[in-house]
N, C-alpha and C positions, 0 to 999 in steps of 0.2 A: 504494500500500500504506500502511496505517495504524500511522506509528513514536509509540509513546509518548514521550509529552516529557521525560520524567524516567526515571531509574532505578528510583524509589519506583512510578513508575509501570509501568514496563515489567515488574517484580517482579508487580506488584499482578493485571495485565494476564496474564502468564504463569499464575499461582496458579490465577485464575479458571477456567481453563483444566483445571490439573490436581487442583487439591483446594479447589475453592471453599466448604468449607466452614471456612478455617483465614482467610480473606479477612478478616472483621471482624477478628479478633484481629492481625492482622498491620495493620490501619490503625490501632487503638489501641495497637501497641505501636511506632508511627514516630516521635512525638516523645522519648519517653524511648529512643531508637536514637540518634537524632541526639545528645539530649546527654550517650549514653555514649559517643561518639566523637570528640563537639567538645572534653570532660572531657579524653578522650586527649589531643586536640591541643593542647589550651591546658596542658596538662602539660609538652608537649614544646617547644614556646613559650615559655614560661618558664623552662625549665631550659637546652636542648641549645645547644651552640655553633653555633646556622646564620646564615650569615655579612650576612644583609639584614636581621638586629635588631640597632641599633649600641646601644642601653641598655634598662635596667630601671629602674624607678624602683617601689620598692615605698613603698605608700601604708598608712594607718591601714585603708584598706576595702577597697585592690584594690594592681593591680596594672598598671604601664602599660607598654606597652612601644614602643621608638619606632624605625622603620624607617626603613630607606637613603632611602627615597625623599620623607623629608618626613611622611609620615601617622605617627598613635600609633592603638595598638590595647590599648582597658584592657579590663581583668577581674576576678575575684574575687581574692585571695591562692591563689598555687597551691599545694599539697599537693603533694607529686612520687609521696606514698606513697598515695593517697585512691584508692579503690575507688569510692565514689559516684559517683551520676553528678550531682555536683553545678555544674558550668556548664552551665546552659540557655542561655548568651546571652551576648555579648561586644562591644563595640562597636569599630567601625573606624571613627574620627575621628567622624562624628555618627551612623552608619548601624548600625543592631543588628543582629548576623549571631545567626541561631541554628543556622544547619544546617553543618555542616564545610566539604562538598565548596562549599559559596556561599563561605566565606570563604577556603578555600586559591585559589578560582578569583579573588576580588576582591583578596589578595593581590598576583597578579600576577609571581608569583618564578619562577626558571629552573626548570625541569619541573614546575613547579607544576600546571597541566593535569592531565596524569598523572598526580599523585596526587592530586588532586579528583577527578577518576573511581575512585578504588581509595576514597576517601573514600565517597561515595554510594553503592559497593557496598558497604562494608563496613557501612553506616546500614543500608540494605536487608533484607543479607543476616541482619543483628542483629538486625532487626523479625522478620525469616522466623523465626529457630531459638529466639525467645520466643516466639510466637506457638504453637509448636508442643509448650511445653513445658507438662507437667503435674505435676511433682516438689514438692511443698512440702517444707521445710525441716526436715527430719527429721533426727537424730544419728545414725549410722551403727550403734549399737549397738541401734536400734529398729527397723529396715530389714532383715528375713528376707530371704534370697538366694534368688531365681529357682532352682528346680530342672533338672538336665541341662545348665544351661550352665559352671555356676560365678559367681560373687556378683563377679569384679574388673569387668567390663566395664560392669554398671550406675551404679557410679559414674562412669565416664566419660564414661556420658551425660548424666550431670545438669550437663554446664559448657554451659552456652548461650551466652557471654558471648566465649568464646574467649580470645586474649591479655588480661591487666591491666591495661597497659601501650600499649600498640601502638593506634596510630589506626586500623590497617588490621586489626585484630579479628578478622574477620567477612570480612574481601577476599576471594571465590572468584570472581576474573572468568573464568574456564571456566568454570566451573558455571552451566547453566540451571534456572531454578527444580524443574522437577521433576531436576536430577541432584544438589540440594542434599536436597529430600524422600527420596530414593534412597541417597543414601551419607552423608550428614552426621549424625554420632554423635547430638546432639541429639534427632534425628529418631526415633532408635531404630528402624532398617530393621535388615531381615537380607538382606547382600549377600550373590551366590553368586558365587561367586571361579571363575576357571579355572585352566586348564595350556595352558603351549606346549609343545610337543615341541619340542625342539631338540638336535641329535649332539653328544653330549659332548666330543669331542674341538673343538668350537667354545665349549665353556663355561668360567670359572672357576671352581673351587668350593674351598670351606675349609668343613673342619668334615666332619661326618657328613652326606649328602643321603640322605635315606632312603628305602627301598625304594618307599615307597608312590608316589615322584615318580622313579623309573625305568621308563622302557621299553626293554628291552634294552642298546642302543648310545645311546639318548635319554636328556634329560636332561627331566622335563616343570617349566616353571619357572611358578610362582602367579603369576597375574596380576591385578589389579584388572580390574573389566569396563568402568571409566571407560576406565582408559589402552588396554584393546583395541578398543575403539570410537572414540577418538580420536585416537590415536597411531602405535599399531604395526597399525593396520588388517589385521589377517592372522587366519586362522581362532585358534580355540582352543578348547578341548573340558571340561565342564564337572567341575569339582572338588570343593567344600566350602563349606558355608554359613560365613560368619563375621559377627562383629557386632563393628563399627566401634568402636574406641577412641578416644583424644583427637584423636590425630595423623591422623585420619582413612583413610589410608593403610593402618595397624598393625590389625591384626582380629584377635577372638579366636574360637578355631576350638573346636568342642565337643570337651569331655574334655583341654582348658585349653592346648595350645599355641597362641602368635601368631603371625603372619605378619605380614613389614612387604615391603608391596607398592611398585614403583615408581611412582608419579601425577603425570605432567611437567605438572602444572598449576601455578600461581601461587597458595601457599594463604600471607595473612598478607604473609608478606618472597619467600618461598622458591620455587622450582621442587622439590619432591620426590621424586626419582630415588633411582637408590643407586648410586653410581659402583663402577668398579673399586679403587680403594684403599679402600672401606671392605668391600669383600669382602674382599679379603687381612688385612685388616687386623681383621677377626672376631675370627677363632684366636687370635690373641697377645694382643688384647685381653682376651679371654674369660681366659684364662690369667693375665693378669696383676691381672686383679680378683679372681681365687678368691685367689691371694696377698696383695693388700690389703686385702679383709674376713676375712681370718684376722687382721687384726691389728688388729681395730676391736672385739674385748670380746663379741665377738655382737649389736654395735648395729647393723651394714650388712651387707644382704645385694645381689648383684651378679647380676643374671637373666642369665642363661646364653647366648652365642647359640647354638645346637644345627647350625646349615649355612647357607652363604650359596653364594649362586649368582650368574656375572654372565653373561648370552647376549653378550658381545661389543658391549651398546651399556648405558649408566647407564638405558636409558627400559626395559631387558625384565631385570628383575634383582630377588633377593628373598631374606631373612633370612628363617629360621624362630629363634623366639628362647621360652626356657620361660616360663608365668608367673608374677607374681607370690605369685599363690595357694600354691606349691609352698611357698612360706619363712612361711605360717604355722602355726598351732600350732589345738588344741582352742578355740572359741571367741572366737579373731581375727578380724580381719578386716583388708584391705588395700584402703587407694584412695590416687588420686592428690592429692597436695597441692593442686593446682587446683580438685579438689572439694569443700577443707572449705569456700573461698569458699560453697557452695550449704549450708551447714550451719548450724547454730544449735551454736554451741560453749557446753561446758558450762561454766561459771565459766570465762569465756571469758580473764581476766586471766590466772589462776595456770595453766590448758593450754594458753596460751600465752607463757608464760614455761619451760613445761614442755618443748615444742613446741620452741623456738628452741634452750634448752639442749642438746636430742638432737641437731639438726641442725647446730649450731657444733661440737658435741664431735665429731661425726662427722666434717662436711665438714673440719674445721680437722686433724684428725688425718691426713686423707688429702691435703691440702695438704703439710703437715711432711713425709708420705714422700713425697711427689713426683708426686699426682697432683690438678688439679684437677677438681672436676668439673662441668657445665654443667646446676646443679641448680635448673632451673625448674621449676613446679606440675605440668608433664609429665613430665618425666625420674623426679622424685623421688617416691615413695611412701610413705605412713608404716602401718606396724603398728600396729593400735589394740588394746588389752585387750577383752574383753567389757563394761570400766564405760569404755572410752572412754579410757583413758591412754593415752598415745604408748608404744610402748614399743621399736621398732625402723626402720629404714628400709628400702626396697629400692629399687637405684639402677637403672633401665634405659639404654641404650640408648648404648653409650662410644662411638660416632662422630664427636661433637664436644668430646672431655675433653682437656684440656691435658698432657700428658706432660713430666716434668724428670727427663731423665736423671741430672743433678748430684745432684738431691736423694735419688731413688733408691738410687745409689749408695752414699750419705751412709749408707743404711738398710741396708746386706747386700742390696738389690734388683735382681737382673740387669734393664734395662731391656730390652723388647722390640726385637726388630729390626725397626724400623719408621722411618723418617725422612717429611719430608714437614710438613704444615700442625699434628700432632697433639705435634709436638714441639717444648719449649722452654726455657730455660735462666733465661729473662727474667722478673722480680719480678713486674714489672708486669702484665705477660703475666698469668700464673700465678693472681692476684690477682684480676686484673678478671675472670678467669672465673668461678671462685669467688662471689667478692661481689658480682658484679652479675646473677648467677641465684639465687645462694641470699638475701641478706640483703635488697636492691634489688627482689629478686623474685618467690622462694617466700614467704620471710617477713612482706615487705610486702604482697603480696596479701593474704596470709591477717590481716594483722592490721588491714587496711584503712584504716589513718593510721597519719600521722607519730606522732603522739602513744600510739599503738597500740604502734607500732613500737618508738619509745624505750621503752617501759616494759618490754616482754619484754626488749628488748637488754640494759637497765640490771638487769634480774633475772637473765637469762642469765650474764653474761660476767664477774662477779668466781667465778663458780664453773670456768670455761675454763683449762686450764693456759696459763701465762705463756710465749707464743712471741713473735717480730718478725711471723709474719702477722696474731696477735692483735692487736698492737701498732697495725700498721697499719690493720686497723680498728675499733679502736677511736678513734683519734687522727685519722685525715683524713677527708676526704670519702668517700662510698663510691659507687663507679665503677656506671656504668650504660648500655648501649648507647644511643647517640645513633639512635632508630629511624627517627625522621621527616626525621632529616639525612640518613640512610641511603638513604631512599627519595627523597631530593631529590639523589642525589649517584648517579646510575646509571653515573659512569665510576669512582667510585673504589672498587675493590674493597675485601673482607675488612670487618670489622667498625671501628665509628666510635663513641666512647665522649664518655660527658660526665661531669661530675662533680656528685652530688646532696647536702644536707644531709646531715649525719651524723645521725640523733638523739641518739648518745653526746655529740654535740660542742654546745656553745652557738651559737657561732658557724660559718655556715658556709662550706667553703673557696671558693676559685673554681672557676669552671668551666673544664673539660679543654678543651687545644686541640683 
């Protein structure tokens, strides 16, 4: 039998197959693949604490760095904040690596392997959902909204690009070429979702589960058509079109509710399931956000979740959640932070100075009462005026938000009864969640450099009320998930942080252990 030798190739090999006419565009879009993902890695190279680069030695032109076992590996000056996919190329000792997955496998480091393969898919998979994109860079205020479906889901598809951040982007190692063509938001498919029947007295549910997903004693739970074809292998009977949003997963269903379906595939970092604590854990949550955007001015609004359902295992389980749409006004419009990246911003300086002050005044308020939240370019959405000014946010999705009972309490806030991974007491904690989604992440993507960055921060933050979480960041480094140490360190759970430049700060800190 005839194995492709590569992954570029096994991709390319596949395509031909099922949409051979996207094949050219997907071989011209492989080099600039490679060096939006090599860009990641030499980001994370340079910054993150992983333990087989013993120095840095930054230079007037580059950047060297010098490993455990003898070899140095130079580069450009890293950006930590730079969008571009500005490294084509990086040299190890005299040998010019340009492609990721070559240089994490010439590296030579503990699991390095494995993610040299999630490296090449993610190149691959990145050439695939450019190749397949047709969106030029329009302001969202020039962009009429599809009829019948509602106008949030088409910004979701214009991110092709995936994580900012993250070497592994673009990583779907389940997914075969055409089940990327088929479910991948980029792609713009309209997937048909099913139901399982399942005896309710075998199910979890919180919230409202509405009638249209009862069959008498049955519970019928949405299922993604990936995960029943590859997982729960059992029949299922056919339901409701939706069309795919960021998370892949999360679909929007016509006449505007979502669905965030279970998909135990490896997408990015993550296996995407929805376990049983974050079913129970809906309700309260739900409840406890309509009480913290009553006390944000009308600047944050908090999507609802409407029923969560679990059959008794995290792989057959699913949220119905309202959306976005709902919390605007005559003439609005709503998309994900992730999407202005695909935008032409308009006086790009001062709406983003604009831009940052909404989302500091908001996140930093909902810190001081005691919740942080995990406000990456997905989670976080922003309201736009008809002439394009920021004017509100809508927050989805609190399964991963920080809870501080203490601080809560501080506020007249009963905290939920909930214990477990979402709750915490700890600054630090609290903090890195915060600033290393919102400022590290929403904000730096969209501002796309350092230099970017500092200037909204530096316009933003003498108008911020005077707190210690302001304090702290303003004043140190600001925290950031260590991704690629992450994915080189597969025994040590929970999340692994590094410490990035400030742009507030001249100088800057060390990097986190």
């Amino acid at each position: 039998m005839h194995r492709p030798a590569t992954t570029e190739a096994r991709v390319a090999e596949e395509l031909a197959a099922v949409r051979p006419a996207l094949l050219p565009r997907y071989t011209a879009e492989l080099p600039g693949a490679r060096a939006a993902v090599l860009t990641r890695l030499w980001r994370a190279l340079a910054h993150e604490p992983l333990p087989w680069i013993t120095g840095r030695v930054h230079g007037a032109h580059g950047l060297a760095l010098r490993l455990a076992d003898g070899r140095t590996l130079y580069g450009p000056p890293a950006d930590p904040y730079a969008t571009s996919a500005y490294v084509t190329g990086v040299r190890l000792d005299r040998e010019r690596q340009v492609d990721p997955a070559a240089l994490m496998t010439a590296l030579a480091v503990p699991h390095g392997a494995a993610f040299a393969a999630e490296l090449a898919d993610s190149v691959a998979s990145l050439a695939l959902s450019r190749a397949g994109a047709d969106h030029p860079k329009e302001w969202p205020a020039g962009v009429p909204p599809t009829e019948g479906w509602g106008r949030d889901w088409e910004w979701e598809q214009r991110v092709t690009d995936g994580h900012p951040y993250h070497p592994g982007c673009r990583s779907r190692p389940g997914f075969t070429v055409a089940d990327q063509l088929a479910y991948g938001p980029e792609h713009r498919p309209v997937v048909e979702l099913g139901t399982v029947p399942v005896p309710a007295a075998d199910c979890l549910v919180n919230g409202d589960w509405p009638e249209e997903l009862r069959d008498g004693g049955r519970l019928l739970v949405p299922v993604h058509p990936w995960q029943a074809g590859h997982v729960l292998q059992r029949p299922y009977g056919p339901w409701r079109p939706g069309r795919p949003l960021l998370s892949l997963r999360t679909l929007a269903l016509p006449g505007g509710t979502h669905v965030k379906t279970a998909l135990s595939a490896r997408l990015t970092s993550s296996v995407r399931d929805i376990s049983a604590y974050s079913v129970r854990a809906a309700a309260p949550l739900t409840d406890l956000g309509e009480e913290l955007a009553a006390r944000t001015d009308g600047l944050l609004h908090l999507t609802r979740t409407l029923g969560a359902v679990s059959a008794g295992s995290p792989d057959l389980a699913a949220l119905l959640r309202e959306s976005p749409e709902v919390y605007t006004g005559p003439g609005e419009r709503v998309l994900p932070v992730a999407a202005l990246a695909t935008t032409c911003l308009p006086d790009a300086p001062a709406w983003m100075a604009a831009f940052t002050r909404l989302t500091l005044t908001v996140g930093l308020r909902l810190l001081d009462l005691g919740v942080a939240l995990e406000a990456h370019g997905q989670n976080l959405l922003v309201i736009l005026a008809a002439d394009g000014t920021p004017l509100r946010l809508v927050y989805r999705d609190l399964a991963d938000i920080r809870i501080s009972p203490a601080r809560l309490a501080r506020h007249g806030i009963v905290p939920p009864a909930l214990t477990g991974r979402l709750v915490t007491d700890d600054e630090t904690a609290l903090r890195r969640k915060l600033f290393g989604s919102l400022v590290a992440g929403a904000l730096a993507g969209t501002a796309g450099s350092g230099a970017a960055l500092g200037a909204a921060l530096s316009a933003a933050v003498p108008d911020l009320a005077d707190t210690p979480d302001l304090r702290a960041l303003r004043e140190g480094p600001l925290p950031a998930k260590a991704l690629t140490l992450m994915r080189l360190s597969p025994g040590t759970p929970g999340d692994q942080w590094t410490s990035l430049p400030n742009p507030l700060v001249l100088e800057p800190g060390p990097s986190a252990p």
